[in-house]
C-alpha positions in Angstrom: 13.5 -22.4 7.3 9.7 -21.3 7.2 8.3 -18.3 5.5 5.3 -16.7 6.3 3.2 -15.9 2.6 0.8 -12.7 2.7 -1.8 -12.2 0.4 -2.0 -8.5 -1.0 -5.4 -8.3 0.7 -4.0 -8.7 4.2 -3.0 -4.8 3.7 -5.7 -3.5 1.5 -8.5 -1.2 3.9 -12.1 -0.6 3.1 -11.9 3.4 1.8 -13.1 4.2 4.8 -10.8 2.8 7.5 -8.0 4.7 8.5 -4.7 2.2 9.2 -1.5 2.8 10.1 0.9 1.2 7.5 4.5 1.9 8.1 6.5 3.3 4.8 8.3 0.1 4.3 5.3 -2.1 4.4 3.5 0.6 2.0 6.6 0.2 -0.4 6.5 -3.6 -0.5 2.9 -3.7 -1.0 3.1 -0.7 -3.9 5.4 -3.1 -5.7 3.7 -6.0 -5.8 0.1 -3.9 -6.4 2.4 -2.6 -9.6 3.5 -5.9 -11.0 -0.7 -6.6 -10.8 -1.5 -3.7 -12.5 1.2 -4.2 -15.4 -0.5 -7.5 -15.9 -3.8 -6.2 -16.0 -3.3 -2.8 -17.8 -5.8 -0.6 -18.8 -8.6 -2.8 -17.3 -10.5 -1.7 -13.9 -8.7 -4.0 -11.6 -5.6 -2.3 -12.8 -7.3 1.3 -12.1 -8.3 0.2 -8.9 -4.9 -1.2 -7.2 -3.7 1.9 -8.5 -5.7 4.0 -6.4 -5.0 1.8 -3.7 -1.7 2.1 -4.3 -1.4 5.6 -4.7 -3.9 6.0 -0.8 -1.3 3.3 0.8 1.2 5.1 -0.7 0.4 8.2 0.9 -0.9 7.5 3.9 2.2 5.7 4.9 4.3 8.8 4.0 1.9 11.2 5.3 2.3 9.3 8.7 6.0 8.9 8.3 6.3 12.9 7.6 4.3 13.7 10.5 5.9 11.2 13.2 9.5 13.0 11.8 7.7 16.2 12.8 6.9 15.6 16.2 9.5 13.0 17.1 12.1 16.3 17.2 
């Protein structure tokens, strides 16, 4: 049995680029950018993944809400 290990930072975007992240994906990745943040509280790495968090977060429902829409 093999398991493939990915870093955070495989799913983290410049502010600028505009990926698709599926709501699961976003989910998994908000968890494990909130166990970070817990660790790191009140410092600005913790800040930061939270506003990564919260972008991922809502991109990924954004584009879930809108296929939903269309897919009708």
């Amino acid at each position: 049995m093999s398991a493939e290990i990915l870093r955070l930072s495989d799913y983290r975007a410049d502010e600028g680029e505009d990926l698709e992240i599926d709501l699961a994906t976003a989910v998994d990745v908000a968890i494990r950018d909130l166990r970070e943040i817990l660790l790191h509280w009140g410092s600005d790495i913790a800040q930061q993944r939270a506003k990564e968090c919260e972008s991922t977060l809502r991109r990924a429902y954004s584009g879930c809400v809108s296929h939903q829409r269309f897919s009708r």
